[in-house]
C-alpha positions as CSV (number, residue, x, y, z in Angstrom):
1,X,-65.9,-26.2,42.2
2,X,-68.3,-29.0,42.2
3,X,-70.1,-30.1,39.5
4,X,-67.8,-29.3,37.1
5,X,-64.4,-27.6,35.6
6,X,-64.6,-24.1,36.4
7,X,-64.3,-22.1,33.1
8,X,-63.5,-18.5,34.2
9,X,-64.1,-15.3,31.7
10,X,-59.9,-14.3,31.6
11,X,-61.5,-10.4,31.3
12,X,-64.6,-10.7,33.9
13,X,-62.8,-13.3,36.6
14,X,-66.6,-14.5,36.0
15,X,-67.6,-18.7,35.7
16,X,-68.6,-19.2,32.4
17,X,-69.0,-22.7,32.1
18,X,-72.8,-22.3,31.6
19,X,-73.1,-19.0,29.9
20,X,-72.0,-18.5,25.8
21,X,-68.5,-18.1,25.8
22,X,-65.1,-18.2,23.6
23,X,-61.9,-20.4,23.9
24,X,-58.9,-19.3,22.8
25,X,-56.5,-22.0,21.0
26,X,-54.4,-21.7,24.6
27,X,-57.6,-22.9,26.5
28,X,-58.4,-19.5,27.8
29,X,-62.0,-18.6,28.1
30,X,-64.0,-15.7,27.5
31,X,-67.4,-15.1,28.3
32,X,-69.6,-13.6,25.5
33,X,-70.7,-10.2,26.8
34,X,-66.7,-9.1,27.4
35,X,-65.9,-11.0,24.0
36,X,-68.2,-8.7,22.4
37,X,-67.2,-6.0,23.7
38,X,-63.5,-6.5,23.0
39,X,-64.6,-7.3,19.7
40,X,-66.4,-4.1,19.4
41,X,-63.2,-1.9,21.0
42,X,-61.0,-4.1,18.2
43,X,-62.8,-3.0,15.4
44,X,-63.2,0.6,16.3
45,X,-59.7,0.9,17.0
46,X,-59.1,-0.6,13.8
47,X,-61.5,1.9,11.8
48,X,-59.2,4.6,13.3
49,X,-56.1,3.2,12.1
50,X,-57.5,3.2,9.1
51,X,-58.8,6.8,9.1
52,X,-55.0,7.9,10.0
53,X,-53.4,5.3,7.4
54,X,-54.6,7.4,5.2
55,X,-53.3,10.7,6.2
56,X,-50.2,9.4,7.3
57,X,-47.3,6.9,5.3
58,X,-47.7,4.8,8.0
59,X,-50.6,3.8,10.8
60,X,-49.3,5.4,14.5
61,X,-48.6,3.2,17.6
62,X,-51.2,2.2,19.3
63,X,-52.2,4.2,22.6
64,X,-52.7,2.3,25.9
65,X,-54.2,4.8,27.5
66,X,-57.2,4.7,25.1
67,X,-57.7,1.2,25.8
68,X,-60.6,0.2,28.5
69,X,-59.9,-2.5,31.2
70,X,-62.3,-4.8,32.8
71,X,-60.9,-7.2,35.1
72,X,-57.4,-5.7,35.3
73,X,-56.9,-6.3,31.6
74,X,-57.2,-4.4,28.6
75,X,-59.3,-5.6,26.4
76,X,-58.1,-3.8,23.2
77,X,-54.6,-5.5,24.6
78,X,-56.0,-8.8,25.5
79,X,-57.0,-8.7,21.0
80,X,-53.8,-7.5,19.9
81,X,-51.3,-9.2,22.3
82,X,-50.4,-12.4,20.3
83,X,-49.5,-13.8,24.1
84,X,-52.7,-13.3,25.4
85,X,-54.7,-14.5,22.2
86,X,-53.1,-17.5,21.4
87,X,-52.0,-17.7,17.2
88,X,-54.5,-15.0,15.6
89,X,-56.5,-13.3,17.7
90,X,-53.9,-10.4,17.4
91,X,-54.2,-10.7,13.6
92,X,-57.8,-9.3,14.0
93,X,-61.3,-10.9,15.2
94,X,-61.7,-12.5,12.5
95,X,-58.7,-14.8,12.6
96,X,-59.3,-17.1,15.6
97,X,-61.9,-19.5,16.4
98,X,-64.7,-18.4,17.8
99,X,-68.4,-17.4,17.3
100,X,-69.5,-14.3,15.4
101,X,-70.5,-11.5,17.4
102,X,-73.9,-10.9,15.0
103,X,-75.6,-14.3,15.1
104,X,-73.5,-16.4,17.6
105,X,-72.3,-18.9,15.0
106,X,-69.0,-20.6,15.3
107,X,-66.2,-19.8,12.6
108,X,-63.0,-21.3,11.7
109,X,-59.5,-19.5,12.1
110,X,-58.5,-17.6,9.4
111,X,-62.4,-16.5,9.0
112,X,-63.2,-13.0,7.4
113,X,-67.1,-13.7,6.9
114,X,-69.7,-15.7,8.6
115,X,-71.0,-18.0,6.6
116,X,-74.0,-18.0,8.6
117,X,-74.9,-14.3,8.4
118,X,-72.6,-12.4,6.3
119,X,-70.9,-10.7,8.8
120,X,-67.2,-9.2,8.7
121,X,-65.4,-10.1,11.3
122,X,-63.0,-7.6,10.4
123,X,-64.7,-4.3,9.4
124,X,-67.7,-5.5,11.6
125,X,-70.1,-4.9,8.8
126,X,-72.7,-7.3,7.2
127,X,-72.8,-8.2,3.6
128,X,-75.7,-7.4,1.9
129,X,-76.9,-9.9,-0.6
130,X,-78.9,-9.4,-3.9
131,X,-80.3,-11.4,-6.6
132,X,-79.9,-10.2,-10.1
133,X,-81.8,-11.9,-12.5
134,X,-81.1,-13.3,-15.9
135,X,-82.0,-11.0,-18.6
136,X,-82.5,-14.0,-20.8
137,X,-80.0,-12.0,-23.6
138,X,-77.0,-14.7,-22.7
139,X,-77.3,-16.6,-25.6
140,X,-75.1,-19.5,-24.7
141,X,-72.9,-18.7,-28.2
142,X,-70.3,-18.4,-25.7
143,X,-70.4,-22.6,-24.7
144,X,-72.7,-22.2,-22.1
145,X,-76.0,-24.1,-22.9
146,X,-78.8,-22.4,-24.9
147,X,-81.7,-21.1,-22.7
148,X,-84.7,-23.3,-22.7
149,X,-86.8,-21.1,-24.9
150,X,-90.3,-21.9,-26.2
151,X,-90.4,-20.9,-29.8
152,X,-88.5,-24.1,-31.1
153,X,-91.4,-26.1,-29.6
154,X,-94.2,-24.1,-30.8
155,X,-93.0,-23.7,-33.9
156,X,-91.8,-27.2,-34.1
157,X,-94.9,-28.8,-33.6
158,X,-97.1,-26.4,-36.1
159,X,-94.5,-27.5,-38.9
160,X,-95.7,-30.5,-37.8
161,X,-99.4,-30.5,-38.1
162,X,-99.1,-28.3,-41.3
163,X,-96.9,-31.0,-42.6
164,X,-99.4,-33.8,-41.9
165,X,-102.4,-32.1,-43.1
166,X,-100.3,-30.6,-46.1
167,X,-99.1,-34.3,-46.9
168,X,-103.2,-35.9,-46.8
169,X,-104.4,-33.4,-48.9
170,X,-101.8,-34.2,-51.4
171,X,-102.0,-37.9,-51.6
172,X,-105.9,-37.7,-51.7
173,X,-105.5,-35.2,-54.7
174,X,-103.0,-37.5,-56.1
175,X,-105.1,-40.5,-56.0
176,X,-108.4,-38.3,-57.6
177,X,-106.5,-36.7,-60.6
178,X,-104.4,-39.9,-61.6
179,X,-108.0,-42.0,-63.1
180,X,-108.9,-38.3,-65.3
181,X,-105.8,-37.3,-65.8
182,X,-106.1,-38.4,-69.5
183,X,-109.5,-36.7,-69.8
184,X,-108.0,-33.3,-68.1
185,X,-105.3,-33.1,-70.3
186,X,-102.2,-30.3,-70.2
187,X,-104.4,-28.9,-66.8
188,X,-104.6,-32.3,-65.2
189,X,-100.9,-32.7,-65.8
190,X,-100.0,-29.4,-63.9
191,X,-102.3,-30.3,-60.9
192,X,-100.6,-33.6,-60.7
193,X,-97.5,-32.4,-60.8
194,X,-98.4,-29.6,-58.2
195,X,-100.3,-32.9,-55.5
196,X,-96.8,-34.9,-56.1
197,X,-94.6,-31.9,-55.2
198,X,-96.5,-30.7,-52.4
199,X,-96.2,-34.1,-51.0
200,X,-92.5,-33.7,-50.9
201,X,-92.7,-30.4,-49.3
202,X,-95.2,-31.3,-46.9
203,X,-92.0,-34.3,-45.8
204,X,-89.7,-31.7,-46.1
205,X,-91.5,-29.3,-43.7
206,X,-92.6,-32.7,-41.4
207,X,-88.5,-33.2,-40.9
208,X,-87.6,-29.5,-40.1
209,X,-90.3,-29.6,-37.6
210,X,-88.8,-32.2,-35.8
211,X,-85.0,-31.5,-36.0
212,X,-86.5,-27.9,-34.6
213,X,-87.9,-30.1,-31.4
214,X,-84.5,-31.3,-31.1
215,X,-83.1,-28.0,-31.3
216,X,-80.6,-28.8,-33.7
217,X,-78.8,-26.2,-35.6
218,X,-79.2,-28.0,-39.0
219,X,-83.1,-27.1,-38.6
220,X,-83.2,-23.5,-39.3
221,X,-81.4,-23.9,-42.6
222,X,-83.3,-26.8,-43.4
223,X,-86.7,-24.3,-42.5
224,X,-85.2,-21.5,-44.3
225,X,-84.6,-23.4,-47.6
226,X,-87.5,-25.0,-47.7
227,X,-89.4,-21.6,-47.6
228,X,-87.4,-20.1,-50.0
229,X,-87.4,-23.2,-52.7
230,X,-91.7,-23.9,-51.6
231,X,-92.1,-20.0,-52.9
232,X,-90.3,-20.0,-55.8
233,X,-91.7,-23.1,-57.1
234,X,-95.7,-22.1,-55.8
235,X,-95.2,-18.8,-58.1
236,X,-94.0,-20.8,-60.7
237,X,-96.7,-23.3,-60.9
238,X,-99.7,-20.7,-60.2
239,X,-97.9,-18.6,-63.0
240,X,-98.0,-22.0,-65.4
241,X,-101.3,-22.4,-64.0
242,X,-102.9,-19.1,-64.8
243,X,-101.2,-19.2,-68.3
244,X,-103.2,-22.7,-69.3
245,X,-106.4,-21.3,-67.3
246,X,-106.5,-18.5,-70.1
247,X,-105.5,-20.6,-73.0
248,X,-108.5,-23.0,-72.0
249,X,-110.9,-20.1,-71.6
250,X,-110.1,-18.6,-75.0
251,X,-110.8,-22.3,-76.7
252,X,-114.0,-21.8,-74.7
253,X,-114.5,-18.9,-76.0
254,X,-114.0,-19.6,-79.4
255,X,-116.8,-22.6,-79.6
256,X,-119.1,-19.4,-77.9
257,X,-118.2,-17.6,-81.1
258,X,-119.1,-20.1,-83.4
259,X,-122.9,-20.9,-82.2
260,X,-122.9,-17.3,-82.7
261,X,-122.7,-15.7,-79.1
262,X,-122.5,-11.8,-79.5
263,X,-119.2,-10.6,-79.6
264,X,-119.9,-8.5,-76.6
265,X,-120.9,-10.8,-74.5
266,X,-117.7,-12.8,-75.2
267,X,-115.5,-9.8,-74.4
268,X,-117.3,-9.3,-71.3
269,X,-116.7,-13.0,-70.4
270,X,-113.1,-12.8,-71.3
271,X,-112.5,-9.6,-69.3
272,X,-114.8,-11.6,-66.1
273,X,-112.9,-15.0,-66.7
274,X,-108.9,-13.1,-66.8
275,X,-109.8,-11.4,-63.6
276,X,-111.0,-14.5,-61.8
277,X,-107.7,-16.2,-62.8
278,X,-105.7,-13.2,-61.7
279,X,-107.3,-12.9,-58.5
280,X,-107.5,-16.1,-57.7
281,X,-103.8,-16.5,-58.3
282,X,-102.7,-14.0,-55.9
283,X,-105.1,-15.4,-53.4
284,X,-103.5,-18.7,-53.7
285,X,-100.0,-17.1,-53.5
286,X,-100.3,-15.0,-50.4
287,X,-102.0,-17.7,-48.8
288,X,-99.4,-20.2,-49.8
289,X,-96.7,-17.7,-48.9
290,X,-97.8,-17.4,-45.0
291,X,-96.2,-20.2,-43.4
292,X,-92.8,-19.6,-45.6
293,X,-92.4,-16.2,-45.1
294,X,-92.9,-15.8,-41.8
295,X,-89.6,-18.8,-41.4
296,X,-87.9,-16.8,-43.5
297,X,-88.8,-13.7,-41.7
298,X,-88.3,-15.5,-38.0
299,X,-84.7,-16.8,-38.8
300,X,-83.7,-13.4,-39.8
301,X,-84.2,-11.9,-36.0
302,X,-80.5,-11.6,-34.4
303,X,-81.6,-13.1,-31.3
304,X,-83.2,-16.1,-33.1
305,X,-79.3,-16.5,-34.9
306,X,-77.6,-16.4,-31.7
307,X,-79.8,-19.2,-30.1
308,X,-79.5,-21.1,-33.2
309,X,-75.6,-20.3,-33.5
310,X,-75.5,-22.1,-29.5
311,X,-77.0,-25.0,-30.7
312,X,-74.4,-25.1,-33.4
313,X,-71.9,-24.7,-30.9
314,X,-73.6,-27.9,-28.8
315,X,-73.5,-30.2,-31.8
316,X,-70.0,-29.4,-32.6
317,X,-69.1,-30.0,-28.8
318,X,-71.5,-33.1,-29.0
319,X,-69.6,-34.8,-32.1
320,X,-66.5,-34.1,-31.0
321,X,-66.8,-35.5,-27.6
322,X,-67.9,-38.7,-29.8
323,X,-65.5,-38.5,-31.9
324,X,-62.6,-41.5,-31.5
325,X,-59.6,-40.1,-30.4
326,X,-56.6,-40.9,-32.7
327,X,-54.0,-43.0,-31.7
């Protein structure tokens, strides 16, 4: 024919060299419409082997006079005849090159799915896809990397500010107490000791903060132990401080007594004065407690351990891998 090879349809008898069409690996050519439908006639025939394989030992002979013909051929033959299909198309439609019956797209032989669309080019079903989400509960303690949660930030950065403030507030009371400290005596004392040891908790707290930014393991146990030491030693030191509060009251008192205050009047300044200093000392010690004991409370959540235990497992991973290998 002029203008160009003439590619005829092996099934048909039809030109096909400008309509969609399959080549064999022999050179044969197939035009689309009978290629579908021997494709189609391939897979039903194989969906009833199937239904007898299972009610028999093994699948029957195939019938040829079940099989269709266009063209003189059958096309249920023209598939399983290894002759006629060059190396595969016998094996099944999904085993030679060609283009998938669903969205036209060319596959490779040996092909079970289009890559394309999903398709099986064997059972002549499409894949459906879905997309499961992550639940957030992997908690990488199984050497996958932790999930980039927030709390480590947020709670990084307000150990942070609470570290700084904590740390001004100290060294300014520092710097006031040390010129009276003389005039305050065993009071002045305890307050100075209480502005230089909230200055090293305040650095304490500033470093947990930022090894939790880094999201290093080492942080929650740092957090944790300073919340438990910073609670212990504010009870202590309100306790010391309530117990000189009262002794200086009842020296108070007694100069009252001797310019000759009434006696009930005293007692009713003592009773006043002992409930100030116990109220105000479990005022102070709540409010101190806050920040501690929510850490300590935080830390103790099992999803919080497993996060933490990831990082763990990162750091070990980390120093190992920098680690110099022996010789």
């Amino acid at each position: 024919m002029a203008g160009g090879a003439v590619k005829q349809c092996v099934v048909c008898g039809e030109d096909c060299a400008n309509k969609p069409r399959v080549k064999d690996p022999k050179g044969r050519y197939y035009c689309k419409p009978c290629y579908n439908r021997a494709a189609a006639e391939r897979r039903e025939k194989q969906r009833q082997r199937d239904l007898e394989g299972s009610r028999e030992s093994s699948p029957p002979p195939n019938d040829p006079g079940n099989e269709s013909t266009a063209g003189g051929l059958g096309l249920g033959s023209l598939l399983d005849d290894p002759d006629a299909s060059g190396s595969g198309m016998g094996m099944g439609i999904g085993m030679a090159d060609g283009t998938c019956p669903e969205c036209g797209n060319g596959y490779e032989a040996g092909a079970v799915i289009c890559v394309n669309c999903g398709y099986n080019l064997r059972s002549g079903k499409k894949l459906q896809a879905s997309v499961i989400e992550d639940d957030g509960a992997a908690d990488g303690a199984d050497g996958a990397s932790p999930a980039r949660t927030k709390w480590p930030t947020v709670i990084g950065v307000l150990s942070i500010i609470v570290a700084a403030l904590g740390l001004l507030i100290d060294l300014a009371g520092t710097v006031s107490v040390i010129p009276v400290l003389t005039e305050l005596g065993a009071v002045g004392a305890m307050v100075l000791i209480m502005y230089v040891l909230g200055i090293g908790f305040s650095g304490w707290l500033g470093v947990g903060g930022v090894m939790l930014l880094q999201r290093r393991a080492a942080a929650a146990m740092m957090l944790k132990l300073w919340a438990g030491v910073y609670l212990a030693t504010q009870a202590l030191l309100i306790i010391v401080t309530a117990v000189l509060a009262m002794a200086a009251s009842d020296s108070l008192l007694a100069e009252l007594a001797e310019e000759g205050v009434e006696a009930e009047v005293l007692e009713f300044l003592r009773g006043a004065w002992t409930l100030i200093v116990i109220g105000g000392s479990l005022f102070s010690f709540l409010w101190l407690a806050i920040a501690p004991a929510f850490l300590l409370i935080w830390f103790r959540r099992k999803k919080i351990q497993r996060e933490v235990e990831s990082w763990e497992i990162r750091d070990s991973g980390e120093r190992d891998g920098a680690a110099p290998e022996s010789p």
